[in-house]
C-alpha positions in Angstrom: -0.5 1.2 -33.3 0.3 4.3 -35.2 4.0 6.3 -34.3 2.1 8.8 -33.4 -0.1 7.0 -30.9 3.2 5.2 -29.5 4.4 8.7 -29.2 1.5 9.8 -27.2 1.2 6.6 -25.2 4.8 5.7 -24.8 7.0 9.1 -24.9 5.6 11.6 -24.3 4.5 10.5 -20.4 8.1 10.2 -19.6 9.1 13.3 -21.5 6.9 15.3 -19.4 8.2 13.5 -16.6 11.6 14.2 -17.0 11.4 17.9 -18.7 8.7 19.0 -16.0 7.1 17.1 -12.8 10.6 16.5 -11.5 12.0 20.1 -11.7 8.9 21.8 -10.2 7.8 19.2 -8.1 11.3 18.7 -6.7 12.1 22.4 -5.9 8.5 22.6 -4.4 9.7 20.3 -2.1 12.7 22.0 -1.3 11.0 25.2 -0.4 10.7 26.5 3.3 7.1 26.8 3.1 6.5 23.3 2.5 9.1 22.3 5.3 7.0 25.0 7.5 3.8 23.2 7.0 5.4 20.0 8.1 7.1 20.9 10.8 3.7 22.1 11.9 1.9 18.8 11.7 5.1 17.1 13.1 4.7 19.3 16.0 1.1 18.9 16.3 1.0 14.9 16.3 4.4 15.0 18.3 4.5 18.1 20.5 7.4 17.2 23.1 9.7 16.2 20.1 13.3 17.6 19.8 14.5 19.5 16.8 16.8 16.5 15.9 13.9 14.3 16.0 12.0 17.0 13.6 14.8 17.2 11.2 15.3 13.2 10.6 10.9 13.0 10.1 11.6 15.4 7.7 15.2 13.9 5.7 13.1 10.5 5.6 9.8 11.9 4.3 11.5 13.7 1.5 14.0 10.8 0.9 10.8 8.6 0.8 9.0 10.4 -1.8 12.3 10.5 -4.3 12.5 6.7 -3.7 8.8 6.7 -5.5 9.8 9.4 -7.8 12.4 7.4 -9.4 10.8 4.0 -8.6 8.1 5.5 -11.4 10.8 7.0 -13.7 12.1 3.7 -14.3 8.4 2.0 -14.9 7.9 5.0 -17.5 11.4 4.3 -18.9 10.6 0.6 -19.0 7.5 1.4 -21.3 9.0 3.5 -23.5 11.8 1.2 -24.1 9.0 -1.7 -24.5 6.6 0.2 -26.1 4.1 -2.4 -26.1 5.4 -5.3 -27.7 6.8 -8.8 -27.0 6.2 -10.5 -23.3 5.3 -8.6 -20.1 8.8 -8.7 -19.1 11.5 -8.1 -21.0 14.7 -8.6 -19.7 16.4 -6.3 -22.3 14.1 -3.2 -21.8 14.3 -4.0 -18.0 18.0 -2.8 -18.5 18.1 -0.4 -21.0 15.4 0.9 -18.0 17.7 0.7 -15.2 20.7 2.5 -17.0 18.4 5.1 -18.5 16.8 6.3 -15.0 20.3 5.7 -12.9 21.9 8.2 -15.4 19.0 10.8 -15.0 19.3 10.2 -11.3 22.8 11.0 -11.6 22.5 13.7 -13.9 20.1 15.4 -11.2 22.9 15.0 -8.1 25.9 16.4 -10.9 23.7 19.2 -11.9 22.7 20.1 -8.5 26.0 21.4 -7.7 25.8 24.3 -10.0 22.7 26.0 -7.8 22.8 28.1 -5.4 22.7 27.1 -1.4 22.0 23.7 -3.1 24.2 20.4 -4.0 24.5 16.9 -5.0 24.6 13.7 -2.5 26.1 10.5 -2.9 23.3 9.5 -0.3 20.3 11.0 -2.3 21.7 9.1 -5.6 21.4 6.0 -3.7 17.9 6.3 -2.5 17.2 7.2 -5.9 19.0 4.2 -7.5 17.4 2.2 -5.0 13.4 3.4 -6.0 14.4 2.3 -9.3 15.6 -1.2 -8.7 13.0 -2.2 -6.9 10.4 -0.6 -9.5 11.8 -2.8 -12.0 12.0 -5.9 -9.7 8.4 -5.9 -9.1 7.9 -5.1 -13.0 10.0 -8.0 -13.1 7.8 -10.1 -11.1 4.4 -8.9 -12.1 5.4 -9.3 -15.7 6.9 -12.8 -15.8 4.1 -14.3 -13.4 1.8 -12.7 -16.1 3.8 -14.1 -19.3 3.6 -17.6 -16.9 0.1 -17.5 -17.4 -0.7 -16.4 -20.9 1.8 -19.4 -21.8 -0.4 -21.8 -19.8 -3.4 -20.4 -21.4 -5.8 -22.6 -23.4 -3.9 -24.4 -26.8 -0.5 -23.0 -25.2 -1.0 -20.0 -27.7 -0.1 -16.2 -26.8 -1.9 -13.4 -27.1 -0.5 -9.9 -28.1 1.3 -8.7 -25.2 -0.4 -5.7 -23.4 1.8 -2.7 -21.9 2.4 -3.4 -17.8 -1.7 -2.7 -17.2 -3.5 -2.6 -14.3 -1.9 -4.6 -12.0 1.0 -2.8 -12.1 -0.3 0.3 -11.8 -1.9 -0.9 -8.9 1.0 -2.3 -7.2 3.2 0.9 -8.1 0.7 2.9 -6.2 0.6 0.5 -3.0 4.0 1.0 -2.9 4.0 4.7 -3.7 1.5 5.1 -1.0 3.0 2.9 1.3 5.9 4.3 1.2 4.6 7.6 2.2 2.5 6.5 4.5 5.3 5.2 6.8 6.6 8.4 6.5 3.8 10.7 7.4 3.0 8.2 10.0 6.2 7.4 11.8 5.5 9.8 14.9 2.5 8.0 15.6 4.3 4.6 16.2 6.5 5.9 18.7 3.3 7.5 20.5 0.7 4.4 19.8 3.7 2.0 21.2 3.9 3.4 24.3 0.4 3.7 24.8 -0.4 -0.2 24.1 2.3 -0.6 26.4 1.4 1.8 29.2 -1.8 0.1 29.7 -1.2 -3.3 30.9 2.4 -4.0 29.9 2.2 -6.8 27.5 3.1 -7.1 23.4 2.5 -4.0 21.1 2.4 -5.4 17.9 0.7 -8.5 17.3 1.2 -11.0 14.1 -1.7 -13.1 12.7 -1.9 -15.7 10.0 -4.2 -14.1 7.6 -5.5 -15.8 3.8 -4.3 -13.7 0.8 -4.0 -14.0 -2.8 -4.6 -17.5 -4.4 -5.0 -19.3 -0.6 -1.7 -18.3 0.3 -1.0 -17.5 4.3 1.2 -14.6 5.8 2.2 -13.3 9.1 -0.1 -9.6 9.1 0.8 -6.9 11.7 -1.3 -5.0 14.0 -0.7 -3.0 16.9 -1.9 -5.2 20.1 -5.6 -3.8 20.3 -7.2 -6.4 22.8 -5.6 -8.2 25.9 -2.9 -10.3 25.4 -4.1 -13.8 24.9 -7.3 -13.0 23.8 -8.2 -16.0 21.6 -6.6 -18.9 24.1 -9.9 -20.2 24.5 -12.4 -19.3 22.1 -10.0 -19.5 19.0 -10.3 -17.3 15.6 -13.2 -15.6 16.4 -14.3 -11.8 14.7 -14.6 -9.0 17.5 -18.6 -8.2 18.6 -19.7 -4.7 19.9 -18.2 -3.7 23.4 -15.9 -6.9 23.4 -14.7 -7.2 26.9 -11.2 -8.8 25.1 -11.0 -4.9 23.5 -8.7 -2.8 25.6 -9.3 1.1 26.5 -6.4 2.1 23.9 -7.5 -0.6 21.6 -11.2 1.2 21.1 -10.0 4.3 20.0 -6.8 2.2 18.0 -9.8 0.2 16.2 -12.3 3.1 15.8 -9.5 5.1 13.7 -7.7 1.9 12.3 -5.0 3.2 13.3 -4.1 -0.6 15.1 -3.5 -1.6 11.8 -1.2 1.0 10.7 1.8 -2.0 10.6 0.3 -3.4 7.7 2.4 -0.4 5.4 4.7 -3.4 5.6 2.3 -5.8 4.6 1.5 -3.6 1.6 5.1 -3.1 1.1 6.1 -6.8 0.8 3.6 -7.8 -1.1 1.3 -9.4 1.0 -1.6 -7.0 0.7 -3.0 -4.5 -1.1 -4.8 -1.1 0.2 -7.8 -1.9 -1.4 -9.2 -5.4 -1.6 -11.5 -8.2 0.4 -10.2 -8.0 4.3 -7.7 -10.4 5.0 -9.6 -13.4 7.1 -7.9 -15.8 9.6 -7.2 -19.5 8.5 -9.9 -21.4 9.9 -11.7 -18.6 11.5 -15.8 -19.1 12.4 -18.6 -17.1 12.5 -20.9 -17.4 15.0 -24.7 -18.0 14.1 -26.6 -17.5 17.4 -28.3 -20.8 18.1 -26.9 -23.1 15.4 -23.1 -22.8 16.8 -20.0 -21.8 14.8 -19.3 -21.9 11.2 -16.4 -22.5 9.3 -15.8 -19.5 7.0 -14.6 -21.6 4.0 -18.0 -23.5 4.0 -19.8 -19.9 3.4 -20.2 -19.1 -0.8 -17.7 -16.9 -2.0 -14.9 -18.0 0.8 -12.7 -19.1 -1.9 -13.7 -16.4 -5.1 -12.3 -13.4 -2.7 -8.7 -14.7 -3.1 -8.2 -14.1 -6.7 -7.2 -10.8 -5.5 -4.6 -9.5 -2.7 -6.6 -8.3 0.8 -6.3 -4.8 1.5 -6.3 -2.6 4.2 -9.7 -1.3 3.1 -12.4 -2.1 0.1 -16.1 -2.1 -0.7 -17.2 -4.1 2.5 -15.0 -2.7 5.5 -16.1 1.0 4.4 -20.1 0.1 3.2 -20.9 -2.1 6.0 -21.3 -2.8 9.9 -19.2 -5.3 11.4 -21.2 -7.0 12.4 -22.6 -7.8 9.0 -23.0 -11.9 8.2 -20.3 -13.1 6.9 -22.6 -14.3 3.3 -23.3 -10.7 2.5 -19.4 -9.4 3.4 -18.6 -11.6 0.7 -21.0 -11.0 -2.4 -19.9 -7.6 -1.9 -15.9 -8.9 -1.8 -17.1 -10.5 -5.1 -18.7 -7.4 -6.9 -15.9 -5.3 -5.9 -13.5 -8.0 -8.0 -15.6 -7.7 -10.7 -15.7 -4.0 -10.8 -12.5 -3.2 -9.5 -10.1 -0.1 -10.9 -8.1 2.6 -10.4 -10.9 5.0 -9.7 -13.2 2.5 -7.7 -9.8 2.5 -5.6 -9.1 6.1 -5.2 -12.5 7.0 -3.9 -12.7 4.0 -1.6 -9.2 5.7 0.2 -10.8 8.8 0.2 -13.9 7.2 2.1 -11.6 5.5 4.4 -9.6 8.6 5.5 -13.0 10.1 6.3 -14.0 7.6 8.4 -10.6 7.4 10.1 -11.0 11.3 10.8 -14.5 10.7 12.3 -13.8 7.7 14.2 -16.3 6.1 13.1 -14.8 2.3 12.0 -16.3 0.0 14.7 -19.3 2.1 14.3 -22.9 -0.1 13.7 -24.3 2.7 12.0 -23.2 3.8 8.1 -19.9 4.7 8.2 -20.3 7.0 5.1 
């Protein structure tokens, strides 16, 4: 690769970073109107909240969105100081990473106090140091599981490293989005949580075991969407059309997904993904009218779907019913893994929000 090329590739993205998207972004953020327009969808979605309870929605969405500012400052730092060579993690550059961004971060506070009706905080220096450090310790982690396998590769030989790639661009926008979601979202929690409860007293949220990448099992979280003890007696079993287990909060929870808006966390920790296969049960069945139950992990493709993390959405849940045999879900699990990227991602989000808006998720019609 050419210096200019490394230049363009390496550089320059965090130059224009640094020199532009944080100024005007930042101070975009800072203005009334954008504090206007939120406080009018906080007081839409939460219309008996207090002004307290409107000012802290607002401190934690902004603070959320510098933790992901900085959390991709350092991943741009990290590639420039890499640039492309050696292993997928570099312990040096990791560093030289962490040092660079903290003392932009703390450049920003210092320089802050020299504005107008504006100034530095020790707090706001430590949300941004802390979007860093966890940028580069999932870097970290997606980098060394990746020079793991290149070094187990066939003959033991390695390849010429790429830069960070997809995966972690992927990741750093789960995260990212995550993030803000929880934000944006936090008023409906308090509002869905009494609701579950209101109705018949019992749990709200509600943890399953659910398959993710390569096999492994983790707890997921949902908002309690059917009565409690639902599957005492008929075990793992997928949901039908006007299940009587469903309760009346738990029909409109499921037609806007919003039951499953305690995933963030999931998404956050690792477990899932926002796009990807849907995250099954261990040893769920499928029913098959007169021939009984089947195991899930007997159907083709059970075991291909896990070579990627589950996410909260993907090709199947959006493109098809329910209802939908299980054989079919998964050939289309299997083309979206071999077609998957950034794109195929975005618009698949975009779909989902539309049919979140319409309602339209436990619908047995097309969705889209």
């Amino acid at each position: 690769m050419t210096k200019a090329k490394k230049f363009l590739v390496y550089i320059l993205p965090l130059l224009l970073w640094m020199a532009f998207i944080f100024p005007v972004w930042n101070r975009a953020l800072g203005s009334s109107r954008i504090y206007e327009i939120f406080a009018d969808v906080f007081r839409w979605l939460a219309p008996h909240a207090s002004g307290r309870a409107l000012g802290v929605a607002y401190i934690v969405f902004r603070k959320s969105l510098h933790f992901v500012e900085y959390g991709l400052l350092a991943v741009l730092f990290y590639r420039a100081f890499r640039g492309g060579r050696g292993p997928a993690w570099s312990g040096r550059a990791g560093r030289a990473a962490a040092a660079g961004a903290v003392l932009y971060a703390f450049l920003d506070e210092f320089l802050q106090s020299f504005v107008p009706r504006r100034f530095g905080s020790p707090v706001d220096w430590a949300v941004d140091t802390a979007g860093i450090l966890a940028a580069l310790a999932l870097a970290a982690a997606l980098g060394r599981k990746k020079d793991r396998r290149r070094a187990g590769g066939p003959g033991g030989t390695e390849g010429p490293a790429p830069g960070p790639g997809p995966a972690l661009v992927k990741r750093s926008f789960d995260v990212a989005l995550a993030s803000l979601g929880l934000a944006v979202s936090s008023p409906l929690w308090a509002a869905i949580a009494l609701a579950v409860w209101l109705e018949d007293r019992g749990p709200i949220l509600f943890a399953q075991d659910r398959v993710g990448l390569n096999g492994r099992t983790f707890r997921a979280l949902k908002f309690r969407s059917m009565v409690a003890d639902a599957e005492s007696a008929s075990g793992p079993v997928q949901a039908v059309a006007n299940d009587p287990r469903v309760t009346r909060v738990g029909r409109v929870l499921r037609a806007t997904a919003m039951d499953e808006l305690p995933q963030l966390l999931n998404i956050l920790k690792g477990d899932m993904s926002f796009v990807g296969p849907r995250a099954l049960r261990p040893n769920e069945r499928e029913a098959r009218g007169g021939a009984g139950p089947v195991a899930l992990a007997a159907i083709p493709g059970y075991a291909e779907r896990h070579a990627v993390r589950p996410g909260l959405t993907g090709l199947t849940q959006v493109f098809l019913p329910g209802e939908t045999p299980r054989r079919r879900k998964f050939r289309y699990d299997l083309l979206y893994i071999r077609r998957r990227s950034f794109a195929l991602d975005l618009r698949l989000i975009g779909l989902s929000f539309w049919i979140t808006f319409r309602g339209k998720w436990e619908s047995r019609e097309p969705k889209v």
